[in-house]
Residue, then its C-alpha position, 0 to 999 in steps of 0.5 A: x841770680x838764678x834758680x834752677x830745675x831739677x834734671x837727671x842724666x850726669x857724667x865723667x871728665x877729661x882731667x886736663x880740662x879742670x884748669x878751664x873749669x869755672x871754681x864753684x862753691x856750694x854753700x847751703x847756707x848762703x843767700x844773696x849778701x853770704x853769697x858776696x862776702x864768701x865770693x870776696x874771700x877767694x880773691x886773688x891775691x895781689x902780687x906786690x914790688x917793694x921798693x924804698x926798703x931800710x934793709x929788710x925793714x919797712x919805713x914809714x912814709x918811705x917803703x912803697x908798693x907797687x901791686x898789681x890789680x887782680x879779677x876771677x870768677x867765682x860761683x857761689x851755689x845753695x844746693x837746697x834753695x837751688x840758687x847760685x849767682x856768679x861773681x867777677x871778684x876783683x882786688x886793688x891796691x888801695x895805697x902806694x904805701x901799703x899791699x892792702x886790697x879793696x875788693x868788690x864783687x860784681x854780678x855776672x851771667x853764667x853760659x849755658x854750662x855753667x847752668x847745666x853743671x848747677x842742675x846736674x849738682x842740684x840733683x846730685x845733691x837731693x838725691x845724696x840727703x834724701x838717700x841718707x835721710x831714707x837709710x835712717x838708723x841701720x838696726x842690728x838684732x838685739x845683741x844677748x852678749x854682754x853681760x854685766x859686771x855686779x855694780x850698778x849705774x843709775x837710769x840706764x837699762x841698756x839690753x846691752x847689760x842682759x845678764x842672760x848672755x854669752x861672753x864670746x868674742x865674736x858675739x861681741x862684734x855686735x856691740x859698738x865698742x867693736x869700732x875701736x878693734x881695728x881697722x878691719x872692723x871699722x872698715x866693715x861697719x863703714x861700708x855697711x852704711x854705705x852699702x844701705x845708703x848707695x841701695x837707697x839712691x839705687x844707682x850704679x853710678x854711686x860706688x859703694x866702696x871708698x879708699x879714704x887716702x882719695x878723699x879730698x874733703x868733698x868737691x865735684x868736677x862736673x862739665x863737658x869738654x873744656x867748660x864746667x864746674x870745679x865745685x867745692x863743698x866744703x862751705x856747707x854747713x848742713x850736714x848729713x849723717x847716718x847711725x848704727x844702732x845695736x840691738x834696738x838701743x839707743x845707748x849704743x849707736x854709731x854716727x856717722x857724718x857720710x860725704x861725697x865727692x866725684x867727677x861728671x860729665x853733663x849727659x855723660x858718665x858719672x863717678x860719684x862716692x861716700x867718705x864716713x867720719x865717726x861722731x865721736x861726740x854722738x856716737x854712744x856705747x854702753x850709753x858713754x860718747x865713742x870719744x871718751x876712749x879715744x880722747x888719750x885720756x884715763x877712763x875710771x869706771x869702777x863706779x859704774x855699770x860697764x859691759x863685758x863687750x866693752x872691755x872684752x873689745x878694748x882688751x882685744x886691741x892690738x898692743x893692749x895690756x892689762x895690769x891688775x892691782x888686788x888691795x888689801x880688803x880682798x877687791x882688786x882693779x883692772x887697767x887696760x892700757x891700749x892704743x886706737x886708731x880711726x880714720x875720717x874722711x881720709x884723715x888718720x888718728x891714733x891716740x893712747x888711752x886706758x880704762x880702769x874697771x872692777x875685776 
């Protein structure tokens, strides 16, 4: 085991390195035992010859198998309790009638690299949490333009439904409902919390723009010539995130869970960057999760308190349409049938919804 200091000063690498580097996995969660049964799930596979094959079919007691052993080394890392432990992760045949492995986990020593690469991602790591965590909730001013429809909704008291208000489109913009327009708009939100979030860790390194078809869900390569880490970070499991919030309401806020990934160079140049994903289950509008008009389902709000900017936002969608039915007592509904589309952490997904409201 080892548990390491905090040290500054990062950097770029050389790409045709990234085969000798040592593979790495963070996991912030891990202590010594979880640190062993995540190494042993990287084995390397073995590699089999069948023979004593009945055509295709495997005979008992006649088909064998001939594998051959496998070994790697692994690391195993917890950014926030600065421990890491490097394994040889070997896998053996247990039986000539089977390709079942047993494999086993043996401590090793790092090289000097090896430990300079953990320091280097420790404080990559710390400085990413505490810059997020210091960022906090990004605050508009108090939005005054979405007034309200005449029907109520029973302990909500959103400055969203201010009934002294403009119903302007671009007022509306101010209203988090304006995530589901376009990509435009999400793109413009997204890099406003990155922006604050790469203010906050206050150095050049970290780009604050992020092409979301790079991202390949979160790892660093960090090192020096031919030695280092190729770190993964998908195992972790404490995650960060970020929240816009409108008008100073808590019913309506965007969250975000923000990622990084990049390349280092120890001593050396650093090219670090963020990837947003919303949360649709916690980001809120009108005090409704973001998810529910983006799930493909049909939203009947007809017997609840709906802002203008909500259906204003979701009528501006490209493609939308409206359809409105008047029943016969002299009251009518309103349909919007609309497709949107977000990204996440480069992932892309569109789905079909509509949302039925009073006129």
């Amino acid at each position: 085991m080892y548990k390491l200091a905090l040290t500054t000063g990062l950097f770029l690498l050389n790409g045709n390195a990234l085969a000798a580097y040592t593979e790495a996995k963070a996991c912030d969660t891990c202590d010594y035992d979880d640190a062993v049964r995540l190494a042993k799930t990287y084995h390397r596979k073995l590699n089999c010859q069948i023979t004593g094959l009945n055509g295709n079919n495997i005979e008992f007691a006649a088909t064998t198998y001939q594998c051959n052993d496998t070994s790697k080394e692994i690391i195993i890392t917890n950014a926030l309790t600065q421990t890491a432990y490097k394994f040889n992760v070997s896998a053996t045949q247990q039986s000539q009638y089977s390709s079942a492995a047993l494999v086993t986990a043996t401590n090793t020593s790092m090289n000097s690299i090896e430990r300079e690469a953990l320091e280097e991602f420790y404080e990559i790591d710390s400085q990413f949490r505490r810059a997020v965590r210091n960022a906090g909730n990004i605050v508009t001013p108090r939005s005054v333009s979405s007034s309200v429809h005449s029907y109520n909704l029973k302990g909500q008291h959103s400055n969203a439904f201010s009934s002294a208000s403009s119903s302007g489109s671009e007022d509306c913009l101010n209203h988090p409902s304006a995530y589901l327009t376009s990509p435009l708009v999400q793109r413009d939100i997204e890099n406003e919390i990155r922006q604050q979030i790469t203010d906050e860790i206050d150095d050049n390194s970290w780009s604050d723009y992020f092409e979301d078809t790079d991202f390949a869900g979160g790892s660093v390569q960090i090192g020096t010539g031919t030695l280092g880490l190729s770190l993964s970070l998908s195992n972790d499991k404490i995650k960060a995130f970020s929240t816009k919030v409108y008008g100073e309401d808590p019913n309506n806020a965007l969250t975000f869970e923000v990622a990084y990934q990049g390349e280092v160079e120890i001593r050396g140049e650093r090219s670090l960057r963020l990837s947003l994903g919303l949360s649709r289950g916690a980001s809120l509008v009108d005090g409704m999760p973001i998810g529910t008009f983006m799930s493909g389902t049909n939203v009947d709000l007809t017997d609840g308190l709906v802002s203008n900017c909500l259906i204003k936002n979701i009528e501006s969608i490209a493609g939308a349409t409206i359809k409105v039915t008047t029943s016969s007592g002299g009251g009518c509904t309103k349909q919007v049938n609309y497709t949107t589309c977000s990204t996440a952490h480069g992932v892309r997904s569109c789905t079909e919804g509509s949302v039925r409201t009073n006129c």
